[in-house]
VEXGU-515677 format. One record per atom (N, C-alpha, C): residue in three letters; x, y, z. Coordinates in steps of 0.02 Angstrom, whole numbers, plus 50000, padded with zeros to 5 digits. Example, Ala and Ser with C-alpha at 12.3 -4.5 7.8 and 13.67 -1.06 7.14 Angstrom:
2
ALA506604971650390ALA506154977550390ALA506604983550390SER506424988850354SER506844994750357SER506455000250394
! end
This chain:
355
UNK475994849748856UNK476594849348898UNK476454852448966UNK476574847849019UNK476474850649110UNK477064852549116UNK477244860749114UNK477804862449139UNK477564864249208UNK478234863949254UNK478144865349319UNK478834869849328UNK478704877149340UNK479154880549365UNK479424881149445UNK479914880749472UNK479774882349530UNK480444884849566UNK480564885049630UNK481134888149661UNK481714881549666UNK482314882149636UNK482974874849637UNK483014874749714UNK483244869849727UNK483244867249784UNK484104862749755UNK484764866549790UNK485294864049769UNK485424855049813UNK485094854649880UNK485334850749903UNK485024844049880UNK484544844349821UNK484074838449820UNK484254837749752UNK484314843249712UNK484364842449638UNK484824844949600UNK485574846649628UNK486254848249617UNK486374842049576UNK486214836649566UNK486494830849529UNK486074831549433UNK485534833849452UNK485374835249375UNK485224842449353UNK485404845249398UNK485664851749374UNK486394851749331UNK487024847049358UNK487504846749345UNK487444842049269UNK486804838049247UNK486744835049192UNK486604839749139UNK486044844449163UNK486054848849109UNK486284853649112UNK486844855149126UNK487424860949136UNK487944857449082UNK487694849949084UNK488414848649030UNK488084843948959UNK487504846448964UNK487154844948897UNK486984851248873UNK486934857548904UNK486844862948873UNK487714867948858UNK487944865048890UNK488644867048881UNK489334860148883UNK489314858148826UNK489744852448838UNK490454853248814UNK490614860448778UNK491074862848790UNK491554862248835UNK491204863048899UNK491664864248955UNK491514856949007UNK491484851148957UNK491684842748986UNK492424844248993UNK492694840349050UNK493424838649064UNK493594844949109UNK493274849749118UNK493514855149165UNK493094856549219UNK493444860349267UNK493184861649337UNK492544865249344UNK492244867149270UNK491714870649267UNK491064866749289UNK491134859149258UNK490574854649276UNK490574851849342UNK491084854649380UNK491174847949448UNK490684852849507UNK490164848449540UNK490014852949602UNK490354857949642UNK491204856249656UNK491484861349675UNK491414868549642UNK491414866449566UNK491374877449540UNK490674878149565UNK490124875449528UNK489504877849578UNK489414878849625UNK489704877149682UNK489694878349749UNK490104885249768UNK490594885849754UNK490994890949725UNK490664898049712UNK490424897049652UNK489864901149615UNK489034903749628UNK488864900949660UNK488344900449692UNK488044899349768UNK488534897649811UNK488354894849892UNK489004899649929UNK489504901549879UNK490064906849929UNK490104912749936UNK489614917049872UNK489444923249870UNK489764926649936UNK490084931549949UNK490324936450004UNK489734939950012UNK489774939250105UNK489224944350141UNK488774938850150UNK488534933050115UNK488144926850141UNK487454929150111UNK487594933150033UNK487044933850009UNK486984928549951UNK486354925649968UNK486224920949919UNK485994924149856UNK486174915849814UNK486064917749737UNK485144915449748UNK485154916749679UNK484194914549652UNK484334911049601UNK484124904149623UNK483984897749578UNK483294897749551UNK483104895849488UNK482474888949485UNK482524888449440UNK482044882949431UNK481894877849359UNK481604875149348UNK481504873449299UNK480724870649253UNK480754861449256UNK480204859049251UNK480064852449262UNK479514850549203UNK479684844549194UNK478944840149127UNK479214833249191UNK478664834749236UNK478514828349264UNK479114829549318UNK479694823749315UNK480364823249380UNK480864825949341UNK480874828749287UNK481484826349231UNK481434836649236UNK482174840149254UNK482414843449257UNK482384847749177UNK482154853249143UNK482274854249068UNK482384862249059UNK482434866149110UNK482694872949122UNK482914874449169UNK483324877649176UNK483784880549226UNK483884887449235UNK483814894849279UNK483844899649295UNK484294903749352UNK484694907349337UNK485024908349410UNK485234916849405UNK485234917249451UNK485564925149468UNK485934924849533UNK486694928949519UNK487114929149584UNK486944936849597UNK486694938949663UNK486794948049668UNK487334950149689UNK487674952749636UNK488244957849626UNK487844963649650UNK488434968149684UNK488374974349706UNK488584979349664UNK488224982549661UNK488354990149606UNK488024997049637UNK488665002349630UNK488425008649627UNK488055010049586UNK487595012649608UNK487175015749546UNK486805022649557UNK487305026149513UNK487265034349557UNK487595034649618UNK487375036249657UNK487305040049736UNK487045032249782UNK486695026249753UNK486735022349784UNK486975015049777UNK487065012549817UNK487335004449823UNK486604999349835UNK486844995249793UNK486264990249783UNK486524984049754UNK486104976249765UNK486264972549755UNK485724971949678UNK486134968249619UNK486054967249561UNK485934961649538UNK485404958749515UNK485044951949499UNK485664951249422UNK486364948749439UNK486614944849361UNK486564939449368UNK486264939849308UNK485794931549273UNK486404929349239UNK486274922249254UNK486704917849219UNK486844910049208UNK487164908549187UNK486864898349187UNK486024897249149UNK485884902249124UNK485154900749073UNK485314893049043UNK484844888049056UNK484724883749017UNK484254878948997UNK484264877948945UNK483574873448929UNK483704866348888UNK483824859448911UNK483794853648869UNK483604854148812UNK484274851948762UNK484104850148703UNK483754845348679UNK483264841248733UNK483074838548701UNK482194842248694UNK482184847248734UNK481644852548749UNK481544856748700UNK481834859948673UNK482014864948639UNK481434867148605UNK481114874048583UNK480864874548541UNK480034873448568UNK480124873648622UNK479304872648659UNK479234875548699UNK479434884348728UNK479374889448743UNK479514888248821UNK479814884048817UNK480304881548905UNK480604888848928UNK481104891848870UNK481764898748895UNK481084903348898UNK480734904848870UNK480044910248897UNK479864910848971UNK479544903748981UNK479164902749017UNK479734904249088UNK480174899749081UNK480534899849145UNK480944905249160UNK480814911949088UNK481314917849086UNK480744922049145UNK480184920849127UNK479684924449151UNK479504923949208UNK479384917649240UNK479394914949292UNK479864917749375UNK480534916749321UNK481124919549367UNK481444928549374UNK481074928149316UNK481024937449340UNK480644940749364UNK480044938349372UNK479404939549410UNK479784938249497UNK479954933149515UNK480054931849560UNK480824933949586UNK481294938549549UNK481794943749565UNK481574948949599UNK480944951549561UNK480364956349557UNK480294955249663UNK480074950449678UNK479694949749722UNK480054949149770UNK480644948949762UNK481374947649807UNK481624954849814UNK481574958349788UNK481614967549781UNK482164968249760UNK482304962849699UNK483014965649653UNK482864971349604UNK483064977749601UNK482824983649543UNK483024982749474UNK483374977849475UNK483574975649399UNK483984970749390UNK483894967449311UNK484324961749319UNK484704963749264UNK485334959049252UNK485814961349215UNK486094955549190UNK486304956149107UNK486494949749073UNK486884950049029UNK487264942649005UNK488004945148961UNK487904941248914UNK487344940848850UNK487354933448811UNK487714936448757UNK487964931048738UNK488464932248654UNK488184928048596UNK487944925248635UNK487484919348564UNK486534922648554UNK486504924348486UNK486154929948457UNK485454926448457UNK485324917348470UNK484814915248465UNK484524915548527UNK484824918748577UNK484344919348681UNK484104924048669UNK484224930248611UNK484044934748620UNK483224936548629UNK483104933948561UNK482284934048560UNK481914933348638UNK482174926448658UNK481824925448726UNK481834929048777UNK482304930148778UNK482584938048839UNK481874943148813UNK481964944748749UNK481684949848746UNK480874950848752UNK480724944048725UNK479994941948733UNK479694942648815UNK479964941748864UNK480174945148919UNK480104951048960UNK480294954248920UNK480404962248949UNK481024961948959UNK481744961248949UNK482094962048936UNK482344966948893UNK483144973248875UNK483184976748829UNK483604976848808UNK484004978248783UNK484634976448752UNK484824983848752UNK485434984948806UNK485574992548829UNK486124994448768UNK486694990248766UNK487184992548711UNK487494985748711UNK487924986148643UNK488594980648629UNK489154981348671UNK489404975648683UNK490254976148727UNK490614970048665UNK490834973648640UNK491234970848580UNK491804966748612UNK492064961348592UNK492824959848604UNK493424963848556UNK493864966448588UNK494374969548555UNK495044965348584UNK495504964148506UNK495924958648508UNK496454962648473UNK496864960548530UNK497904963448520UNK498194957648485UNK498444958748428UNK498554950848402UNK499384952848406UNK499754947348440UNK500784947648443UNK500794944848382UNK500514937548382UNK500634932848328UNK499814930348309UNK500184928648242UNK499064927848212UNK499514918348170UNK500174915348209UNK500114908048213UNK499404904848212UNK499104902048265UNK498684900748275UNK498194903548234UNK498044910348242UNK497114912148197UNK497324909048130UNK497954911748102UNK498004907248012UNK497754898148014UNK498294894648059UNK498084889748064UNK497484885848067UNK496974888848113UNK496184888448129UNK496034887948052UNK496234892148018UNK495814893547935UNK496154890347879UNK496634885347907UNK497214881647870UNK497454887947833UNK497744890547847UNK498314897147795UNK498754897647838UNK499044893547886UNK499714892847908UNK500504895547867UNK500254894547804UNK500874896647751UNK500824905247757UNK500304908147761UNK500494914547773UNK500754918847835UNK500984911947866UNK501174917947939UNK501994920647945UNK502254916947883UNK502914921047877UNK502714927547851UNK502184928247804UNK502214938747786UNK501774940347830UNK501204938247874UNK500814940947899UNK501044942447978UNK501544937447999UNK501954941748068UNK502184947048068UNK502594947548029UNK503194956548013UNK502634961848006UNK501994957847961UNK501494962747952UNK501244965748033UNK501124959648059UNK500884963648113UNK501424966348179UNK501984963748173UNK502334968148219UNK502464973748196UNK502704976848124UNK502464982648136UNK501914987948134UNK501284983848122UNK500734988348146UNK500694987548236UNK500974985448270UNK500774985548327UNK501514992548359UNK502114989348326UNK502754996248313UNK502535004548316UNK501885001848261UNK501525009948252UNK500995012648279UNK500805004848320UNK500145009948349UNK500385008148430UNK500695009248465UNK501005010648518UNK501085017748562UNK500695018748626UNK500695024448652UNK501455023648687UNK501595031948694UNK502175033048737UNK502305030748806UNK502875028448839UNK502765024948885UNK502885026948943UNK502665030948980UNK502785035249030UNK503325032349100UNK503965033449101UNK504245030849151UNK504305030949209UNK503975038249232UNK503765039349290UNK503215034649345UNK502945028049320UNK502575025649350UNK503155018249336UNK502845012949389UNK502965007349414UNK502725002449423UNK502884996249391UNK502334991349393UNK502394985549421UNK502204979049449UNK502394973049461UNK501734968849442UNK501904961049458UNK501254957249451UNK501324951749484UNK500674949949520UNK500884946449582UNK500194940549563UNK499934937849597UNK499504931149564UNK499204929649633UNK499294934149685UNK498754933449762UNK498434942849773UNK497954941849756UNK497474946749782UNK497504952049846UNK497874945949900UNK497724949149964UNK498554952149955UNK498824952449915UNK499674953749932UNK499684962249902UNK498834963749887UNK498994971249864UNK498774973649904UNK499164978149952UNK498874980250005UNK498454985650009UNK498574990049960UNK498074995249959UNK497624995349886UNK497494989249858UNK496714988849825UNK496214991349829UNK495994991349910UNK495404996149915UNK495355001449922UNK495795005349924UNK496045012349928UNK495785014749857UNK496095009049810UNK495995010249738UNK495235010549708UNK495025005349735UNK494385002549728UNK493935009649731UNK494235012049794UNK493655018649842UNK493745023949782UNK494315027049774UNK494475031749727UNK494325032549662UNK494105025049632UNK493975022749549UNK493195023549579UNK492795020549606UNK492035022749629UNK491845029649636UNK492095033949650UNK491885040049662UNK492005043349594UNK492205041049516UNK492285043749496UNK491915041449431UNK491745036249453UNK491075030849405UNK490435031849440UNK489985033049378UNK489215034649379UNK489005025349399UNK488835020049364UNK488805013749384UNK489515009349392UNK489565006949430UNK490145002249430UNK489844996049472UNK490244991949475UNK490334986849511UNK490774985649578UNK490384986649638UNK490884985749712UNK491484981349706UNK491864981349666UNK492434977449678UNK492964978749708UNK492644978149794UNK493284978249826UNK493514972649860UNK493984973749900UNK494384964649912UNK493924960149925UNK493534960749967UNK493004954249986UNK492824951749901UNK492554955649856UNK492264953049816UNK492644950049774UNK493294954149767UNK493884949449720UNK494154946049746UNK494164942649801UNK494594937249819UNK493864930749828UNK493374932949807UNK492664925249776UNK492924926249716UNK492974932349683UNK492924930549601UNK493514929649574UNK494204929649610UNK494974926649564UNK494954920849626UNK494394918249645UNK494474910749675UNK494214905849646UNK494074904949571UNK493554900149542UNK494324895749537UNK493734888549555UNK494274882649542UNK494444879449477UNK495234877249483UNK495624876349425UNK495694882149384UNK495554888649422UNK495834893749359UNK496494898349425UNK496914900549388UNK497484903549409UNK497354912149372UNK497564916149416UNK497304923049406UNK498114926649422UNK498114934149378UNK498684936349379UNK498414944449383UNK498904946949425UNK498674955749433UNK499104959849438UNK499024964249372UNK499754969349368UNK499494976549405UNK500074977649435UNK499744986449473UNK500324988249442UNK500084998649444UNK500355000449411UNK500545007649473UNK501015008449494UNK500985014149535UNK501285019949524UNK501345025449561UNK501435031549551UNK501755034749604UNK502395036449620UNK502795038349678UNK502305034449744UNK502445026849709UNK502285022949783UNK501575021549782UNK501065025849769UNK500265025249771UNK500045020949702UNK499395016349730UNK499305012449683UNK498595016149626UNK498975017349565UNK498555019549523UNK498185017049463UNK498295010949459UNK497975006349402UNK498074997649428UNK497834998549403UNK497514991449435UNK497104985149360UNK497454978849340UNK497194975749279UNK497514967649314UNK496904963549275UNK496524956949300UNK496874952749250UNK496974946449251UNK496874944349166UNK497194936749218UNK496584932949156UNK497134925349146UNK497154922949072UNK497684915449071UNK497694913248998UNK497094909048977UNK496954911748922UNK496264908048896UNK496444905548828UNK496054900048805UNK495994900948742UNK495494904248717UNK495454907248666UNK494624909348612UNK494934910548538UNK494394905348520UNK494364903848451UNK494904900648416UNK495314896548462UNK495964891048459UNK496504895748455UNK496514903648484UNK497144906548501UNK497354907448569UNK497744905948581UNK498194906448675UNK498244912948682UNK497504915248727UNK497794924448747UNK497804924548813UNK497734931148825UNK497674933048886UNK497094935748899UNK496484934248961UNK495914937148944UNK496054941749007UNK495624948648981UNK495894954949022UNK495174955349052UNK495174952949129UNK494514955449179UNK494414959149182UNK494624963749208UNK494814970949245UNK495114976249217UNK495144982049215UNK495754986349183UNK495234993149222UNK495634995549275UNK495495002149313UNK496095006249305UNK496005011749287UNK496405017649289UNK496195022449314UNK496615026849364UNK496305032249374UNK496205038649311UNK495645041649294UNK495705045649256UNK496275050949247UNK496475051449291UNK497195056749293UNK497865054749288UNK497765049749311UNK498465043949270UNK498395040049207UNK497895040449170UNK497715039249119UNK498265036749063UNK498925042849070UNK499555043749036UNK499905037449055UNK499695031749084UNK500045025649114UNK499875020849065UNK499245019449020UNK499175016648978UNK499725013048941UNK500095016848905UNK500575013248849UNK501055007648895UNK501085009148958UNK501515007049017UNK501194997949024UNK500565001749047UNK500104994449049UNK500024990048970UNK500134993948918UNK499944989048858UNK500794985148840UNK501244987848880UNK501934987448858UNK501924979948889UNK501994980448981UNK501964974348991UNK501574970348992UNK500724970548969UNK500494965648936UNK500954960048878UNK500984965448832UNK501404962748789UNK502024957648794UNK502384957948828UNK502914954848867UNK502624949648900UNK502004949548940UNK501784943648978UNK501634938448902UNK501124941448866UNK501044936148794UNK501654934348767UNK502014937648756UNK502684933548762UNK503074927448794UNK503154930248880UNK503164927048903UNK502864920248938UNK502234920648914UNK501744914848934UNK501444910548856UNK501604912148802UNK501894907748728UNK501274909848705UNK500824914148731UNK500194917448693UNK500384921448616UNK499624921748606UNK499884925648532UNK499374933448523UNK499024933548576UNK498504939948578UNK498244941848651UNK497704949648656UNK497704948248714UNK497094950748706UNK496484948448731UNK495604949548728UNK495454952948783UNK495064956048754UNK494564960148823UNK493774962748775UNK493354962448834UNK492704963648836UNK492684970748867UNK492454974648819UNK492354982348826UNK491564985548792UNK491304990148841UNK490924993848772UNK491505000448709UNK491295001448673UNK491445005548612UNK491755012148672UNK491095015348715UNK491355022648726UNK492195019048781UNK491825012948822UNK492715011848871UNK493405010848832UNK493135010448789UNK493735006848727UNK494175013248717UNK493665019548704UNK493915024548673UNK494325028248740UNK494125026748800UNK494245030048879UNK495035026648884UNK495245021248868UNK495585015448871UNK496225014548814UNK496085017948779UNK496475021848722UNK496465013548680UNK496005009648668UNK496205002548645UNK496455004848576UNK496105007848518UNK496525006048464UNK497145010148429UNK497045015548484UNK497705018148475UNK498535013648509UNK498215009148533UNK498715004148567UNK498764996748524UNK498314997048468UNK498434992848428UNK498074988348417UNK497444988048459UNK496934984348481UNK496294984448439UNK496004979048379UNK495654979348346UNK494764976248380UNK494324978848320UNK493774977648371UNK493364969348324UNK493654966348346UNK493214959548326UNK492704960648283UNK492454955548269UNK491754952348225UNK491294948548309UNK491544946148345UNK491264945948409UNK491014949948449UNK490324949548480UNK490254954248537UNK489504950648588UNK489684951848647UNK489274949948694UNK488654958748707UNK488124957248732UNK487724962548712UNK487664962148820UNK487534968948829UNK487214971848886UNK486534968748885UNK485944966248931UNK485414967748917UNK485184970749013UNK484754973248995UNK484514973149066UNK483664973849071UNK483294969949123UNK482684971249158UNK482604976049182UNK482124980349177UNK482184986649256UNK481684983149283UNK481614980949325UNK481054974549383UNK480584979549417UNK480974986149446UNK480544989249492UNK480644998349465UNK480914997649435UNK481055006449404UNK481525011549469UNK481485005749504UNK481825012649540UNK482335015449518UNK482885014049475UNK483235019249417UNK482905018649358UNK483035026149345UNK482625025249272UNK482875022449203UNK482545022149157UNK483115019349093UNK483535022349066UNK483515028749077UNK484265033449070UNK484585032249093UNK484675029949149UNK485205029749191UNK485555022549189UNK485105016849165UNK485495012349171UNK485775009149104UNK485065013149032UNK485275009748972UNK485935015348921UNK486265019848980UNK486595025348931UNK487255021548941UNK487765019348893UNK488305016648891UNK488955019348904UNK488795027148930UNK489255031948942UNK489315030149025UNK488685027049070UNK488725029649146UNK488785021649160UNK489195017449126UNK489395010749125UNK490285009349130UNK490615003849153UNK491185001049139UNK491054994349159UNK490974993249078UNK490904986049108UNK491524979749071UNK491704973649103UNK492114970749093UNK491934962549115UNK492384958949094UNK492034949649117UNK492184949749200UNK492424952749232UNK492314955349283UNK491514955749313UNK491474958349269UNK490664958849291UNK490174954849275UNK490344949049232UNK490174942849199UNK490204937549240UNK490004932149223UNK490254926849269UNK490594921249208UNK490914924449145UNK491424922049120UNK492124921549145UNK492444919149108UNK493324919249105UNK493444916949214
! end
């Protein structure tokens, strides 16, 4: 087999890139995910006019891997740096199984390497990339479990045909959710608005939540108004304030997963000292699933944010699902303490290039 690795070139080969984007993911036929516009989007609008890193593998003219990284910006420690997240991995099924995801894993991290990215960063949930990642140099830092608020478990019974049990299994769960409910602090204030730029002091928030996180992710307005701009998706943002000052701050749109209508939660910043706002924020979650005919509400957490986040004291169980951290260190300039400890992390699909 003549594989040929090399650097994508979007303006020549955006047309079979977009073939095997929807032979390796055909899931997402009929939506805005396959149309040049999200790629373009995703890849050519990046804020600040930093480009992404394409390439891909060739047998002859015929397109059979695909590689990409967008650089996200992340504190890390004391400094700011741009972050090789990998994503869109793919390899033709009709390829498979002939060391294509190796070769072109290797290929394209070598050449992150040479671009002076210090590390790359990745969100797979399907347990068979793993090997290849790892074959790699790749590591697998920690789990980010999905944890799921279920209103109504309609739908999950149905999925498993046991629809007949959702007359005892509702009461069941409204009152376990009755009982595991934090207090709701009235002293704070909330609204939810569905334009980005209409919060005026976000970055205020942004600045104050950074200084108090070991790694995070620069998410301040420039960067959230590329990432609640993906097309055909509609984005919703509850703040939560405090005599007027904005002290929490949470992302979310309606998704389905696993044939239930939730709400998927991007974002969720609190200031550590308002912390006591929690039950506030899980209250009107709740009310939005209501109000929007959902029956749960998902989020992507690690274990220690979960526990920061008060999730299962709010009623919030931790799946059989989970997407894994992995990361490259390319150049060492942080060491692996620092980037594989799951304590000096918050991470969320926010930081994904899911949902």
């Amino acid at each position: 087999m003549d594989l040929n690795c090399r650097i994508f070139d979007h303006k020549t080969q955006l047309a079979q890139q977009r073939q095997l984007f929807i032979d390796c993911f055909p899931e997402n036929i009929g939506t805005k995910t396959v149309e040049a516009i999200h790629y373009y989007w995703k890849f050519q609008n990046f804020p600040g006019n930093l480009k992404s890193y394409e390439y891909a593998a060739y047998i002859e003219n015929e397109m059979v891997g695909y590689y990409a990284a967008i650089p996200y910006i992340y504190k890390i420690g004391d400094k700011t740096t741009p972050v090789a997240m990998v994503c869109d991995v793919m390899t033709s099924s009709k390829h498979r199984g002939k060391g294509i995801f190796t070769k072109l894993g290797r290929f394209s991290t070598q050449k992150l390497e040479e671009e002076g990215m210090p590390f790359s960063i990745g969100y797979p949930i399907r347990e068979e990339v793993i090997p290849g990642h790892l074959k790699v140099g790749w590591e697998i830092a920690f789990d980010l479990p999905l944890y799921v608020k279920f209103i109504k478990l309609n739908s999950l019974l149905k999925s498993k045909r046991l629809s007949i049990l959702s007359f005892i299994a509702n009461p069941i769960m409204l009152l376990y959710n009755r009982i595991r409910k934090e207090k709701i602090d009235i002293s704070y204030s909330w609204e939810i608005v569905k334009d980005i730029d209409s919060i005026g002091d976000y970055d205020g928030l942004v600045d104050k939540w950074m200084k108090t996180a070991q790694n995070t992710l620069v998410k301040n307005s420039s960067f959230a108004k590329w990432r609640y701009n993906a097309p055909g998706r509609e984005y919703h943002f509850l703040t939560i304030r405090k005599d007027g000052y904005l002290v929490a701050f949470v992302s979310y749109r309606n998704i389905i997963k696993k044939n239930v209508p939730s709400l998927g939660l991007l974002d969720f910043i609190v200031l550590p000292e308002h912390r006591n706002c929690i039950g506030l924020i899980n209250h009107v979650l709740i009310q939005q699933v209501k109000e929007e005919k959902a029956e749960a509400i998902i989020c992507m957490m690690s274990r220690y944010s979960a526990k920061q986040y008060h999730l299962l004291k709010n009623g919030f169980l931790k799946s059989p699902y989970k997407f894994r951290l992995i990361i490259k260190n390319l150049t060492h300039e942080f060491s692996d303490e620092q980037l594989m400890n799951e304590q000096n992390w918050h991470l969320m699909w926010v930081d994904s290039d899911d949902l």
